[in-house]
MOPAC internal coordinates of N, CA, C and O (Angstrom, degrees):
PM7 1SCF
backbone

  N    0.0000 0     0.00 0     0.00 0    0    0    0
  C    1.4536 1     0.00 0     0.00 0    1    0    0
  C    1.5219 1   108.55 1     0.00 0    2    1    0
  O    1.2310 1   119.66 1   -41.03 1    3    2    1
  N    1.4999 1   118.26 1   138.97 1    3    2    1
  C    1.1795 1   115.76 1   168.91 1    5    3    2
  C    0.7827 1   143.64 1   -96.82 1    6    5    3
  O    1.2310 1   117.04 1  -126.38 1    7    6    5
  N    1.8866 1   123.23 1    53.62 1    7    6    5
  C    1.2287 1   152.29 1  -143.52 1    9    7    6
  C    1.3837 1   103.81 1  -162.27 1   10    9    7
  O    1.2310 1   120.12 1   -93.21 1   11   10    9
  N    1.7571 1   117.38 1    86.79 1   11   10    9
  C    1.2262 1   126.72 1  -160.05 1   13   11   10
  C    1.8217 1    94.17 1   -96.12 1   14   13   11
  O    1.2310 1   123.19 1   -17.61 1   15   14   13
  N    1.1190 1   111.49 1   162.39 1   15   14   13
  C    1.5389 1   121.93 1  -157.63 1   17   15   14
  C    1.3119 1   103.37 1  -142.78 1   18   17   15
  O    1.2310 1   119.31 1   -97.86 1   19   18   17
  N    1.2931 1   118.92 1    82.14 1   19   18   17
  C    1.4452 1   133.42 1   168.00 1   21   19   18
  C    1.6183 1   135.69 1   -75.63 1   22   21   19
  O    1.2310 1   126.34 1  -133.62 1   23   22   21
  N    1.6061 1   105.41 1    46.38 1   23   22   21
  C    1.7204 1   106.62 1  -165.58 1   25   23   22
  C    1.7924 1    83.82 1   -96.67 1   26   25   23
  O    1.2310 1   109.38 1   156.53 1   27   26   25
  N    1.1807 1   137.51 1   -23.47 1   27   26   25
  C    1.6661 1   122.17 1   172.44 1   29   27   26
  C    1.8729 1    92.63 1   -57.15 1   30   29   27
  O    1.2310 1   117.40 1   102.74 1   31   30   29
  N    1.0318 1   122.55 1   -77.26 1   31   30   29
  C    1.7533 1   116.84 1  -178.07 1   33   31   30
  C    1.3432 1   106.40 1   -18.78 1   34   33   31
  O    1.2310 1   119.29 1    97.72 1   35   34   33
  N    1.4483 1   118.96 1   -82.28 1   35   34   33
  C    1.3835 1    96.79 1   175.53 1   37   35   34
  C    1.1681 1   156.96 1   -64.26 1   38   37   35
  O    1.2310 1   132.08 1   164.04 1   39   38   37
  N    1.5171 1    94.28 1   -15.96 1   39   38   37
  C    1.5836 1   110.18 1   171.03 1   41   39   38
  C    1.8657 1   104.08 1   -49.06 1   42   41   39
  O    1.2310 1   121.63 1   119.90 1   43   42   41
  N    1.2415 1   114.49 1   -60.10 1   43   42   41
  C    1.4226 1   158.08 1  -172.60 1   45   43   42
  C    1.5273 1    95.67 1   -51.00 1   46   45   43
  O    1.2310 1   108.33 1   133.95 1   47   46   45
  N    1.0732 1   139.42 1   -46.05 1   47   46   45
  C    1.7964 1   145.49 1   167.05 1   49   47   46
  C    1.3029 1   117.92 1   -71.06 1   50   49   47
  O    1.2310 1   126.29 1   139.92 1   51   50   49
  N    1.6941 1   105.51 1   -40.08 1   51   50   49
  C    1.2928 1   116.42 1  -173.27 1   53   51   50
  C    1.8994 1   118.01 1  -102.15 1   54   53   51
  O    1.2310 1   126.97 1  -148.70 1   55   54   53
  N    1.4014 1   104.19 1    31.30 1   55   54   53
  C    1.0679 1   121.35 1  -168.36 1   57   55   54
  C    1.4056 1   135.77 1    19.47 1   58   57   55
  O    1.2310 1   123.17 1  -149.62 1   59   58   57
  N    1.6534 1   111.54 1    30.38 1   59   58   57
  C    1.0437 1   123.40 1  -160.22 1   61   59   58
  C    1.9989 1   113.58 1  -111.22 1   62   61   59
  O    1.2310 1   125.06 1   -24.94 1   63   62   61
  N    1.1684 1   107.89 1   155.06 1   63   62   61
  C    1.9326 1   122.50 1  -168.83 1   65   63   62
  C    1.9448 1    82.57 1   -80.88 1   66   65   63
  O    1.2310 1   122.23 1   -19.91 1   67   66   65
  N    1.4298 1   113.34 1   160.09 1   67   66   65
  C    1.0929 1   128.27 1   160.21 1   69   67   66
  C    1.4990 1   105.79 1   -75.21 1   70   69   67
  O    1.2310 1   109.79 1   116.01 1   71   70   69
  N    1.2522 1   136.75 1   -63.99 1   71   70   69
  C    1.3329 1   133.41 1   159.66 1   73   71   70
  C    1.5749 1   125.20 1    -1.10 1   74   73   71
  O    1.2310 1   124.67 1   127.53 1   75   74   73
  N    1.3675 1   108.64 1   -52.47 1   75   74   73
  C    1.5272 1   141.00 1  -175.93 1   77   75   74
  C    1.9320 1   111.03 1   -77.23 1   78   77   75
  O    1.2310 1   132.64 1   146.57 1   79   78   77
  N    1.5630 1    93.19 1   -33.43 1   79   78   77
  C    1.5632 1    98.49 1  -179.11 1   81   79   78
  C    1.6317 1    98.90 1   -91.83 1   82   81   79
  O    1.2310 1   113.60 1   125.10 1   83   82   81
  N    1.1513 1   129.72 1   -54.90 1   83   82   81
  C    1.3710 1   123.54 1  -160.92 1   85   83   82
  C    1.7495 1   111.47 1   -57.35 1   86   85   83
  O    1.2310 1   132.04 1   148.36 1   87   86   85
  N    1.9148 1    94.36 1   -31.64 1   87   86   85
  C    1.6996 1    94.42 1  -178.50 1   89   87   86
  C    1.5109 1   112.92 1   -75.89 1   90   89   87
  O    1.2310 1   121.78 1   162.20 1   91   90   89
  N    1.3269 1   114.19 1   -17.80 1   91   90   89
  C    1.6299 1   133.85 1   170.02 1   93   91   90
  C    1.8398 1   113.86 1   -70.20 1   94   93   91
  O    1.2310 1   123.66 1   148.27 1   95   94   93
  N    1.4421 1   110.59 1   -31.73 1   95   94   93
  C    1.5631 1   110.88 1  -179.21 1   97   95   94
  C    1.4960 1   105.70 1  -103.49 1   98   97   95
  O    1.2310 1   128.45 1   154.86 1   99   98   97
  N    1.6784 1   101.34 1   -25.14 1   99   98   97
  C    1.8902 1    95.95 1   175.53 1  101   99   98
  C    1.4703 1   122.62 1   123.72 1  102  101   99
  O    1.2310 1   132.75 1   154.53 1  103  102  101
  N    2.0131 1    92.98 1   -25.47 1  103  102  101
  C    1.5982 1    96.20 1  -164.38 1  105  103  102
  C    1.6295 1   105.90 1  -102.13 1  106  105  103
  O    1.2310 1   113.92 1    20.07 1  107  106  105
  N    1.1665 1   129.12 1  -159.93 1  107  106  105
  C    1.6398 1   126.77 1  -168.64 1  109  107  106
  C    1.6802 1    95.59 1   -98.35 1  110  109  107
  O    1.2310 1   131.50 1   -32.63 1  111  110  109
  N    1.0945 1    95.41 1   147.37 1  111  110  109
  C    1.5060 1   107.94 1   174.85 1  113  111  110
  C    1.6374 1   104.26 1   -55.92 1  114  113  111
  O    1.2310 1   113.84 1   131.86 1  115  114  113
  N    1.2599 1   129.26 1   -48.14 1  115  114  113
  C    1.7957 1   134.44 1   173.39 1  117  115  114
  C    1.5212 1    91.32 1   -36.53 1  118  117  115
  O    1.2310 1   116.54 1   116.26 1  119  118  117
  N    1.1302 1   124.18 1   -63.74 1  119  118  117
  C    1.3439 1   140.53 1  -147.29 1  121  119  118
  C    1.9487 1   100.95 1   -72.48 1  122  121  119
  O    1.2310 1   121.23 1   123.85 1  123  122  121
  N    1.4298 1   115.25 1   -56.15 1  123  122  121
  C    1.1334 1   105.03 1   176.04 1  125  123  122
  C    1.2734 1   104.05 1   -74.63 1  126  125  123
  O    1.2310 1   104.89 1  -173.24 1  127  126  125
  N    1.3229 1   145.55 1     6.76 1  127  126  125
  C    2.0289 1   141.21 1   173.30 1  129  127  126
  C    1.7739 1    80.65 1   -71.44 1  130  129  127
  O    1.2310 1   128.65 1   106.56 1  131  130  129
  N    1.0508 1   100.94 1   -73.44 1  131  130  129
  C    1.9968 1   115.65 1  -154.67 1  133  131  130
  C    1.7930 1    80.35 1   -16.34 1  134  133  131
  O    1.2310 1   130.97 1   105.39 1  135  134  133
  N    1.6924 1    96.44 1   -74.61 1  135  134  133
  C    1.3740 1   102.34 1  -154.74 1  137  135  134
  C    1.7881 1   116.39 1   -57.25 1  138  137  135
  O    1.2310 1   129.05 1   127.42 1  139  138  137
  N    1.2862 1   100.17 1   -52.58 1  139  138  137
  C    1.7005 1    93.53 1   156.35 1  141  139  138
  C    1.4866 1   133.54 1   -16.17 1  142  141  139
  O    1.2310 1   132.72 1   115.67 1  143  142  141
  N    1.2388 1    93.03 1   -64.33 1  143  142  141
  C    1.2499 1    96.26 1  -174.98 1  145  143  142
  C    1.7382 1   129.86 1  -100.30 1  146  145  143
  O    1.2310 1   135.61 1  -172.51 1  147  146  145
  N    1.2140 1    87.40 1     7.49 1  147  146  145
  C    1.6743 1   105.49 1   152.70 1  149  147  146
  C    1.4780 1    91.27 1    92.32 1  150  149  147
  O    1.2310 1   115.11 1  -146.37 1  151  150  149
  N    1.4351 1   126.87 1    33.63 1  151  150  149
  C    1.5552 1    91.57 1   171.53 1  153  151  150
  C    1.6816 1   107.41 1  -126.67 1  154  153  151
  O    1.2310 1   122.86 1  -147.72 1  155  154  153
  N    1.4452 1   112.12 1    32.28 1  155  154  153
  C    1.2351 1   123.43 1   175.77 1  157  155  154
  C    1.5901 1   102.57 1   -84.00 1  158  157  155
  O    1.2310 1   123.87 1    -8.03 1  159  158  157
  N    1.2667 1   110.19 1   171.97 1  159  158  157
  C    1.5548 1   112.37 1  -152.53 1  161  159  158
  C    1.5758 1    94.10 1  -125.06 1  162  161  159
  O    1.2310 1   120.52 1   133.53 1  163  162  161
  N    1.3996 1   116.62 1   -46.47 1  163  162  161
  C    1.8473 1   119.21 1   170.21 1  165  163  162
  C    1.7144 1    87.75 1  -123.03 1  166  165  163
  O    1.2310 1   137.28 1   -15.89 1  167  166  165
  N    1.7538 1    84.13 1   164.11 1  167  166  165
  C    1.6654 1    99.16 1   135.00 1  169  167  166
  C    1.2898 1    98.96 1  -156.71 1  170  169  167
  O    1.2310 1   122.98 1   -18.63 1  171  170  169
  N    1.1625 1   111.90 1   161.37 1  171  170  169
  C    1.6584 1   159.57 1  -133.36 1  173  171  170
  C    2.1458 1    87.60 1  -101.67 1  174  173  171
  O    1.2310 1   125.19 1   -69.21 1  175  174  173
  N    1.5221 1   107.63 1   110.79 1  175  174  173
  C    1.1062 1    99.66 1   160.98 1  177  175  174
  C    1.7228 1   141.48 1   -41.79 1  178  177  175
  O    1.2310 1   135.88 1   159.71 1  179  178  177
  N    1.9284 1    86.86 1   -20.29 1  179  178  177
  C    1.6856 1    79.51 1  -176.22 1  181  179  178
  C    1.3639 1   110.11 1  -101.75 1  182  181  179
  O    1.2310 1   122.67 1  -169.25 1  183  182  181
  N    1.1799 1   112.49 1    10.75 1  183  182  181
  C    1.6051 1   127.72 1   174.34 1  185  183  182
  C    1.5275 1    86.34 1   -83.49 1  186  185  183
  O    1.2310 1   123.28 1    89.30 1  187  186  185
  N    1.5046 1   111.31 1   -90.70 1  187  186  185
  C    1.7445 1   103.15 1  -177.23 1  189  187  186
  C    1.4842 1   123.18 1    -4.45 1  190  189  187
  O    1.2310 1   128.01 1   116.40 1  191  190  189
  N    1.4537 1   102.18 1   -63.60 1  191  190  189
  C    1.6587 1   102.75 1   171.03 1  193  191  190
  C    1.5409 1   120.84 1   -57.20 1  194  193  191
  O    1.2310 1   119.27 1   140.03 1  195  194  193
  N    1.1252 1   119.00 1   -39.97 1  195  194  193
  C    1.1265 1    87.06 1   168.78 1  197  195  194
  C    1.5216 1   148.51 1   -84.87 1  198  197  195
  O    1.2310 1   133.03 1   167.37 1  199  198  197
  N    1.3317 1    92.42 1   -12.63 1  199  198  197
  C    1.7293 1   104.80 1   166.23 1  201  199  198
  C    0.9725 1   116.63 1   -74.69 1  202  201  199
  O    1.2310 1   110.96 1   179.49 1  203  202  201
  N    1.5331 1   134.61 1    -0.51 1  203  202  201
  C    1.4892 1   148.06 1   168.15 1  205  203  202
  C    1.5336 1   117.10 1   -80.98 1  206  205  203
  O    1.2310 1   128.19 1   139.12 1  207  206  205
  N    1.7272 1   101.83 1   -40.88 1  207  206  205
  C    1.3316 1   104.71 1   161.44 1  209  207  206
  C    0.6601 1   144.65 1   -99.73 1  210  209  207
  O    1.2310 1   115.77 1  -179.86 1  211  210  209
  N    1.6121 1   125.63 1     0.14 1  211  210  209
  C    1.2469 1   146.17 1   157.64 1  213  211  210
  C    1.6231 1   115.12 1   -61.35 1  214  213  211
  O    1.2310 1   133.79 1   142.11 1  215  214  213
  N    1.7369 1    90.95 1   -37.89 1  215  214  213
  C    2.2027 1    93.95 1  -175.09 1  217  215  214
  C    1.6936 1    94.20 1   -97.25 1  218  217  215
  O    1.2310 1   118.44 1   151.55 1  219  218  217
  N    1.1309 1   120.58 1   -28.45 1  219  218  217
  C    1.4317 1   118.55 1   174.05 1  221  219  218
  C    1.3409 1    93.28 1    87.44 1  222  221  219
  O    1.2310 1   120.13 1  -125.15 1  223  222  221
  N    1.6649 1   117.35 1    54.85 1  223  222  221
  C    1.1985 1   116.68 1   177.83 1  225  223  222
  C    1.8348 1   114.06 1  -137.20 1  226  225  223
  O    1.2310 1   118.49 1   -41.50 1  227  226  225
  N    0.7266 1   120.48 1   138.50 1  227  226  225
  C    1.6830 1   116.61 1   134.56 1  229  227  226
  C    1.8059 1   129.00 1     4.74 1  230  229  227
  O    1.2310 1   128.78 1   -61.26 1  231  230  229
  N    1.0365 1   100.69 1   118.74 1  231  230  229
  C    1.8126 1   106.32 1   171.38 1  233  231  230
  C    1.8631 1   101.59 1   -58.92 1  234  233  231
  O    1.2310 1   136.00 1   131.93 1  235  234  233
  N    1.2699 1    86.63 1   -48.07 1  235  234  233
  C    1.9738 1    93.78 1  -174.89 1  237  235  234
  C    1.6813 1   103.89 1   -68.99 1  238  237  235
  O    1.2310 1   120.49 1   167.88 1  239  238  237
  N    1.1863 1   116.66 1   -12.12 1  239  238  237
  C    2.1790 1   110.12 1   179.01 1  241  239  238
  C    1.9187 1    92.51 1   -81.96 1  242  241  239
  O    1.2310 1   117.55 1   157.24 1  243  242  241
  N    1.3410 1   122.26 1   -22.76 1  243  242  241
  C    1.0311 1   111.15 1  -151.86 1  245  243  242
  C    1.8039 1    95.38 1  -107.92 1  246  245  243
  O    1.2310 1   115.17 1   138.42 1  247  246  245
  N    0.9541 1   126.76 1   -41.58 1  247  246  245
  C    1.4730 1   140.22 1   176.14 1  249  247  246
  C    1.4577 1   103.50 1   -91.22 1  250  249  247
  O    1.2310 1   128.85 1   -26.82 1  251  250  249
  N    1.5953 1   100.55 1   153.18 1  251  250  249
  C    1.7787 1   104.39 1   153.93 1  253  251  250
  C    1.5477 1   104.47 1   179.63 1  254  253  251
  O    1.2310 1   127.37 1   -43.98 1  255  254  253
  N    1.3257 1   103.43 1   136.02 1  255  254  253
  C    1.6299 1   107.07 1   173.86 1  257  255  254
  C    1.8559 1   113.40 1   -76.21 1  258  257  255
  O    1.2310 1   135.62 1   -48.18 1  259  258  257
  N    1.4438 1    87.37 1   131.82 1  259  258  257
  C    1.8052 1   101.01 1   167.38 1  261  259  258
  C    1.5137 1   111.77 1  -146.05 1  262  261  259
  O    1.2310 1   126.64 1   -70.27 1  263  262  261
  N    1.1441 1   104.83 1   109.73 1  263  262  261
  C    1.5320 1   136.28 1  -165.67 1  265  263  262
  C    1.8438 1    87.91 1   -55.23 1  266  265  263
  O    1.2310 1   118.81 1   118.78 1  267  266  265
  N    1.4377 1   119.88 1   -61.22 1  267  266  265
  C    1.3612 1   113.18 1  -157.94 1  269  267  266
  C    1.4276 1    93.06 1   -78.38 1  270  269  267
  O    1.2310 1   106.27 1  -150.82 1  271  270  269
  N    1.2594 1   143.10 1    29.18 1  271  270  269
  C    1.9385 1   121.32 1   151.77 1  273  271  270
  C    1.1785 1   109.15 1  -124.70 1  274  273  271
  O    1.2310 1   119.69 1  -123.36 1  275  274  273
  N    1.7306 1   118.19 1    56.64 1  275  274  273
  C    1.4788 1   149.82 1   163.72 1  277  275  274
  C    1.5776 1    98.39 1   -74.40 1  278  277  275
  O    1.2310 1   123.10 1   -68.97 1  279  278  277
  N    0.9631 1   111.66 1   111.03 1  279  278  277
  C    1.7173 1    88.64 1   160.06 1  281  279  278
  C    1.4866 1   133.49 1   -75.67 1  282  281  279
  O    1.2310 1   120.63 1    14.32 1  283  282  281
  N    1.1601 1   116.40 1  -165.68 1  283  282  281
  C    1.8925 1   107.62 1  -147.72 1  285  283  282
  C    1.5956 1    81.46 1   -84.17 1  286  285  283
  O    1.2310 1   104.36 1   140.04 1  287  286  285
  N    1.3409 1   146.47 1   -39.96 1  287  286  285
  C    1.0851 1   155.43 1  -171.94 1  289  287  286
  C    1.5891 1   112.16 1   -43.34 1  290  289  287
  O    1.2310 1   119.45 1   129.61 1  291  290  289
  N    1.2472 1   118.65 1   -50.39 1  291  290  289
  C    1.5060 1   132.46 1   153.48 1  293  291  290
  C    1.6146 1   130.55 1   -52.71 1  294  293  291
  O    1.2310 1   125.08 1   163.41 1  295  294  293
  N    1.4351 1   107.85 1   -16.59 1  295  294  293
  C    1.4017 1   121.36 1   178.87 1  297  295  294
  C    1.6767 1   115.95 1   -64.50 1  298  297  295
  O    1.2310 1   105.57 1   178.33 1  299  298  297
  N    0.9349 1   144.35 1    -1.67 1  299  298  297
  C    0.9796 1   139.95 1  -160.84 1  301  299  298
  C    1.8169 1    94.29 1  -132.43 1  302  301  299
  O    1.2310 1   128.86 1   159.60 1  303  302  301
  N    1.1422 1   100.54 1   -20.40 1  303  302  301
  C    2.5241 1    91.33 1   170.27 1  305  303  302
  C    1.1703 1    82.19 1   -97.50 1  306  305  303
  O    1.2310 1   140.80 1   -22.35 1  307  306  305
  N    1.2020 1    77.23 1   157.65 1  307  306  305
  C    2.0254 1   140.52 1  -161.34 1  309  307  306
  C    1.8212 1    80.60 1   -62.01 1  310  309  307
  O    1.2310 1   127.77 1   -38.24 1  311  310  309
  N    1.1093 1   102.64 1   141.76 1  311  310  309
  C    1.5018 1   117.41 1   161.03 1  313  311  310
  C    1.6697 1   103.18 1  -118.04 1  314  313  311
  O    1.2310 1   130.95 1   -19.31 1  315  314  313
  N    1.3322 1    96.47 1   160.69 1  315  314  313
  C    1.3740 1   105.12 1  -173.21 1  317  315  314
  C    1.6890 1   105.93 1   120.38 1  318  317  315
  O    1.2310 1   133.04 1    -1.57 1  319  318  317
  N    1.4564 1    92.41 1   178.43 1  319  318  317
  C    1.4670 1    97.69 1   159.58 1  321  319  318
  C    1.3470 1   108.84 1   -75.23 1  322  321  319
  O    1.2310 1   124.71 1   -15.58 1  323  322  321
  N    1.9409 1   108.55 1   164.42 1  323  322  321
  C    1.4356 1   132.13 1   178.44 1  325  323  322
  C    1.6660 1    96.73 1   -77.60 1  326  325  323
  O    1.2310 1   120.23 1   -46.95 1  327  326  325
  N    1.7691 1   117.16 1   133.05 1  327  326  325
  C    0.8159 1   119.94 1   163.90 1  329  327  326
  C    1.4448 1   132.71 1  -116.45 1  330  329  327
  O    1.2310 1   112.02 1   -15.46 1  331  330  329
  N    1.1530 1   132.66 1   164.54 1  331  330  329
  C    1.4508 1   129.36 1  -170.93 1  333  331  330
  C    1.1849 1   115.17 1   -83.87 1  334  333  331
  O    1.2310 1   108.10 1   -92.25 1  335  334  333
  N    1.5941 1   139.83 1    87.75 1  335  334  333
  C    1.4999 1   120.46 1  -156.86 1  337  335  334
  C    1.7715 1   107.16 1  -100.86 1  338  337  335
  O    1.2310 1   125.15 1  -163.51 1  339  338  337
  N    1.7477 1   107.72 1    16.49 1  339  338  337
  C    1.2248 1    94.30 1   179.42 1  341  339  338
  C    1.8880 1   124.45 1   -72.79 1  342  341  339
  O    1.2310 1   137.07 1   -11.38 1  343  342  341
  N    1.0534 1    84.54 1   168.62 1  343  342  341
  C    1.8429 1    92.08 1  -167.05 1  345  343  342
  C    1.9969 1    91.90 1   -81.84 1  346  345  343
  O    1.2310 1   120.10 1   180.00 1  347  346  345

């Protein structure tokens, strides 16, 4: 997916245990790994917020798009923007 998930970075600046963040945002430490480690599928704007205020950061320190960690499975759709192909 090309929706890289940078809460180790901040953890990592903000010298802080995941343990310490999840009891700070609310949810289970299992629960902040998924997302950690990128293999969560959504998250919940009011989760965002709070890992923003918990690291005292930015939505963009914690997220970021990178086109090349698509997997090969994705290689074959259209890149680009979505277009309107109606007649």
């Amino acid at each position: 997916m090309p929706i890289v998930v940078d809460i180790d970075v901040m953890l990592a600046k903000r010298k802080m245990a995941v343990g310490t963040l999840a009891d700070l945002v609310g949810i289970s430490p299992a629960n902040l790994s998924v997302l950690k480690n990128g293999r969560a599928k959504a998250v919940r704007f009011t989760t965002l917020e709070a890992l923003c205020d918990a690291l005292q950061c930015q939505p963009g320190d914690l997220l970021r798009w990178d086109p090349e960690d698509s997997p090969d499975e994705d290689a074959g759709a259209a890149s680009g923007p979505l277009r309107d192909t109606r007649a």
